[in-house]
N, C-alpha and C positions, 0 to 999 in steps of 0.2 A: 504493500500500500504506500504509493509516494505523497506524501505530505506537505503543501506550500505554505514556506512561511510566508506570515502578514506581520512584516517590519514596522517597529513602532514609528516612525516618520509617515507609515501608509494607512493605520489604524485611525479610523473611526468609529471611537466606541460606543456612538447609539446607535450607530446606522448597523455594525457588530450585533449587537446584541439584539437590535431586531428580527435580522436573519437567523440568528442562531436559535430563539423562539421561535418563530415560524419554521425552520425546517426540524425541529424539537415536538414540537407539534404534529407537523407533516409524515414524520416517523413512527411517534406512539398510536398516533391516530384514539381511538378509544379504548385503548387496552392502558393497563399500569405501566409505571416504571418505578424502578428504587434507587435511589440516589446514596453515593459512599461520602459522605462529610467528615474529614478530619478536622477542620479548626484551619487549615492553612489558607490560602488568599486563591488556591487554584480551584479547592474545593469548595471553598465560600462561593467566589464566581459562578460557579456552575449551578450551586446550589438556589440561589437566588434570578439565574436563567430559567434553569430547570420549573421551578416555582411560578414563575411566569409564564411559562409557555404548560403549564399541564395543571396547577392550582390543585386539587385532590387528590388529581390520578398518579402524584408524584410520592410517594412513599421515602421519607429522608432516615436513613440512620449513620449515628455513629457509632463505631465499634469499639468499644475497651476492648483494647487489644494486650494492655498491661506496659506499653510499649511508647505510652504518649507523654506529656509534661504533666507536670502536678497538678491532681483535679481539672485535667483539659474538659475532659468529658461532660461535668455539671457547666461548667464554666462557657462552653459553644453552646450546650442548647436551652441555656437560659438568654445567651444575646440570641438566639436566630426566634425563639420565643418573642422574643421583645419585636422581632421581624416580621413578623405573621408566620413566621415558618414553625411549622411542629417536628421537634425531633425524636425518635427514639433510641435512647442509648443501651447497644445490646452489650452485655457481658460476653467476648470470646477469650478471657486472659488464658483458661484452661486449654482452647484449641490450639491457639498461638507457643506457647511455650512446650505442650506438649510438641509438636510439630518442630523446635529448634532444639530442644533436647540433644545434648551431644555434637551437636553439629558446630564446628569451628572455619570451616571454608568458607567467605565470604561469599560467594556466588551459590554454594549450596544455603544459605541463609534467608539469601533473598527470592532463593525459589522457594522454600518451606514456605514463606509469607504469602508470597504470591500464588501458592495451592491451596492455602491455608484461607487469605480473603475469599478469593475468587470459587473456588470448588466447595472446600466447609462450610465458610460462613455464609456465602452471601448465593451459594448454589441451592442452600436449603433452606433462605428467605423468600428467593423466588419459585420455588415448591410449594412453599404455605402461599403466600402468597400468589402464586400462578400469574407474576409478572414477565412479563415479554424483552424487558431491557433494564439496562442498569445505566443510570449517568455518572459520568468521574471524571478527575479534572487531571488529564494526560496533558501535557502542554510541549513546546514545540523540543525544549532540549532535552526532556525526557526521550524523545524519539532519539533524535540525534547521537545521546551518549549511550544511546543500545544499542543501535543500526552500527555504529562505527567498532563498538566492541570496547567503549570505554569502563563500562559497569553495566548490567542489566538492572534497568529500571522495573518496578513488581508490576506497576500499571501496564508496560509495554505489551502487549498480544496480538494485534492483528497485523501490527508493524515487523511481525517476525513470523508471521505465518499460521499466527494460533487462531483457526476458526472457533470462536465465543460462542457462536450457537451449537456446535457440536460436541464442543470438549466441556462448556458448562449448564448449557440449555437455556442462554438470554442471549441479545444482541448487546452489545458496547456503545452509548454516545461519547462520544467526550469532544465538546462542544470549542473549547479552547484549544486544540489542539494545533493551532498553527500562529498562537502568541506564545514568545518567548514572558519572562518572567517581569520583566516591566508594562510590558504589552498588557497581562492581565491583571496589573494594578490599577491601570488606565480602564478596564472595563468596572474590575472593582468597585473602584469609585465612583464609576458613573453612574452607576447599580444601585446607588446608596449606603454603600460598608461602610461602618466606623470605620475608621483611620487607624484603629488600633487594629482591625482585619487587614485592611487593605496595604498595609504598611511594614507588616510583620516579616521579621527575617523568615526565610525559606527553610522549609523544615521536610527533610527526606520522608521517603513513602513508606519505609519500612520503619518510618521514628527512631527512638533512640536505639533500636537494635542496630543500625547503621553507624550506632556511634558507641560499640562496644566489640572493643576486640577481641574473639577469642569466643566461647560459648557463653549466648545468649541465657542467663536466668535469673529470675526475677531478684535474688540479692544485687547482683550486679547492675540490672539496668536501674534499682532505685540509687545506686553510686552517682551512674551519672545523670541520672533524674534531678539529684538535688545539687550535683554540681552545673548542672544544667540552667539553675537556677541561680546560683551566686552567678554566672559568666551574663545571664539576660539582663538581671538586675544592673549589674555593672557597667556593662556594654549600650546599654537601651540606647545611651543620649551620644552615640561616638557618630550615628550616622552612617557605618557601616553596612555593606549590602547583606554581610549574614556573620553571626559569631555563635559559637560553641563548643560542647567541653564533649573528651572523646577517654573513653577509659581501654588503659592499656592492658593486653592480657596478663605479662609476667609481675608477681610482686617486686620493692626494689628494697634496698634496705634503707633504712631512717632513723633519726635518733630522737625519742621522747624522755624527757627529764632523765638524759644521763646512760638511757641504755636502748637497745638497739629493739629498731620498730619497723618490722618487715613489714610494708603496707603497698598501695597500691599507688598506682602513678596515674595522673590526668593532665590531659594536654590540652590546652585552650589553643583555636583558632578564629581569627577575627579578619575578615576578608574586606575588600576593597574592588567589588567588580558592579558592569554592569548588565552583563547576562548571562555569567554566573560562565561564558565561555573561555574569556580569561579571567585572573583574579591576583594581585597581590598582597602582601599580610600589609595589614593595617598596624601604622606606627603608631603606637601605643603608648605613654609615656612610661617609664619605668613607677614611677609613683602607681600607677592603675596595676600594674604588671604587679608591683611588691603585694598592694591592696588583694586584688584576684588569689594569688600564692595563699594570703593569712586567712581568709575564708574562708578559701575551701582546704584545706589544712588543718581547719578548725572545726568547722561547719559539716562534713562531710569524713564520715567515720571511715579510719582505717587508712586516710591517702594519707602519704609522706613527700609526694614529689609532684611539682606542680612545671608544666613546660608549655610556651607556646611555639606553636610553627613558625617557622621565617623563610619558609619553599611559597615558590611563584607556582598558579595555576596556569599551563604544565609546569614542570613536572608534575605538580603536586594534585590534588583535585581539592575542592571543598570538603565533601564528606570522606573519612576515612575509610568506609566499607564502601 
């Protein structure tokens, strides 16, 4: 499936989002659809398209996947509530971590996810259900960094040959698929998203499992849950295009009060791009740097070592998995 992008210089996002309702429409016709909302600005997007162009017939969930930021889950579907949008937050922490269990390959990781939304979870919504399509918010370098062989993206399917109606039993929208990640903050907004949606750094698909090296489970990704948390906190006002904490798989050694404190290491990254195709680390001052170190050091049980990146995207990428 060849995909055109729509370059932010080309983008007109009401004329955008009309079409994309209408052929949204023109698709489900009067059968359902269910919509996958994470809380991020692609999924927001789509979700409030989706909304538009279908009003009832659109079934919205989010998935606790165990895998997201603190209290994401109550936290999006009380603002999309406030939206007119109703959401239902399903519990799959059990599917998802059963499904990464043992698994330390990063490419096997994010296929467990990506069997795990698409076939478990959201193959047996559209069962009960007996909906006919699912909406999600693929967008343009998610294709691009699968098609080239940089990382597989979980969302990627039909851009790699996976017929959705045969292998899950729904069809795919995904409506944004051909704006890059500026691109649909400009529909975003136009949509009516707080700013605190529509502006929010970029948050991988497979969440903080992307941002744990080594085997995924649930002690671990609350490590960098809550270090994920001192790095937003701190970072919020830098203006950076995305920042985040990545836990390393090996412990390292450390010293608390005088004797030796094998713990864990977190490595902060803080980027400086604008479509996330190149990126350089964001110059930080050391005062932020020292600060970042003592909280989560403190704040975040068991780390001893706190590091940030100083590699250019390439080599390096955004997210570490």
């Amino acid at each position: 499936m060849k995909v055109a992008e729509i370059k932010l210089e080309d983008l007109k996002p009401t004329e955008f989002i009309e079409e994309q309702v209408k052929s949204i429409s023109s698709s489900v016709g009067k059968e359902l659809a269910i919509n996958a909302l994470s809380g991020g600005v692609d999924s927001s997007a789509v979700t409030l398209i989706g909304h538009k162009a279908l009003g009832n017939k659109l079934k919205t969930y989010f998935i606790e996947n165990g895998l997201m930021r603190q209290a994401e889950a109550q936290r999006i579907a009380s603002l999309f509530k406030d939206l007119g949008v109703p959401v239902e937050v399903l519990d799959a922490r059990k599917e998802f971590f059963g499904a990464l269990k043992g698994l330390t390959d990063p490419e096997e990781k994010r296929e467990a996810i990506t069997q795990t939304f698409y076939k478990t979870v959201f193959g047996r919504l559209v069962r009960e259900s007996k909906a006919k399509y699912l909406l999600q918010g693929t967008n343009f370098t998610d294709v691009e960094e699968t098609v080239a062989g940089v990382k597989r993206q979980h969302n990627i399917l039909e851009q790699l040959g996976i017929d959705t109606q045969k292998e899950f039993g729904y069809k795919v929208i995904e409506p944004i698929i051909q704006l890059r990640k500026s691109g649909v903050r400009a529909v975003a907004k136009t949509l009516g998203l707080p700013e605190e949606l529509y502006n929010r750094p970029p948050f991988p698909g497979p969440a903080l499992a992307a941002r744990v090296i080594g085997e995924v489970t649930p002690d671990r990704v609350e490590l960098v849950r809550l270090a994920t948390n001192v790095v937003e906190e701190e970072l919020s006002n830098t203006k950076a295009f995305q920042y985040l904490a990545i836990l390393h798989e090996d412990k390292v050694t450390g010293v608390r009060n005088g004797k030796r404190d094998f713990g864990f290491q977190i490595e902060v990254r803080c980027w400086d791009s604008k479509d996330a195709l190149i990126a350089s680390p964001t110059r930080l001052s050391f005062d932020v740097l020292e600060k970042l170190a003592s909280r989560i050091t403190t704040e975040v049980p068991g780390v001893v070592s706190v590091t940030y990146n100083i590699a250019n995207k390439p080599p390096s990428t955004i997210e570490a998995i």
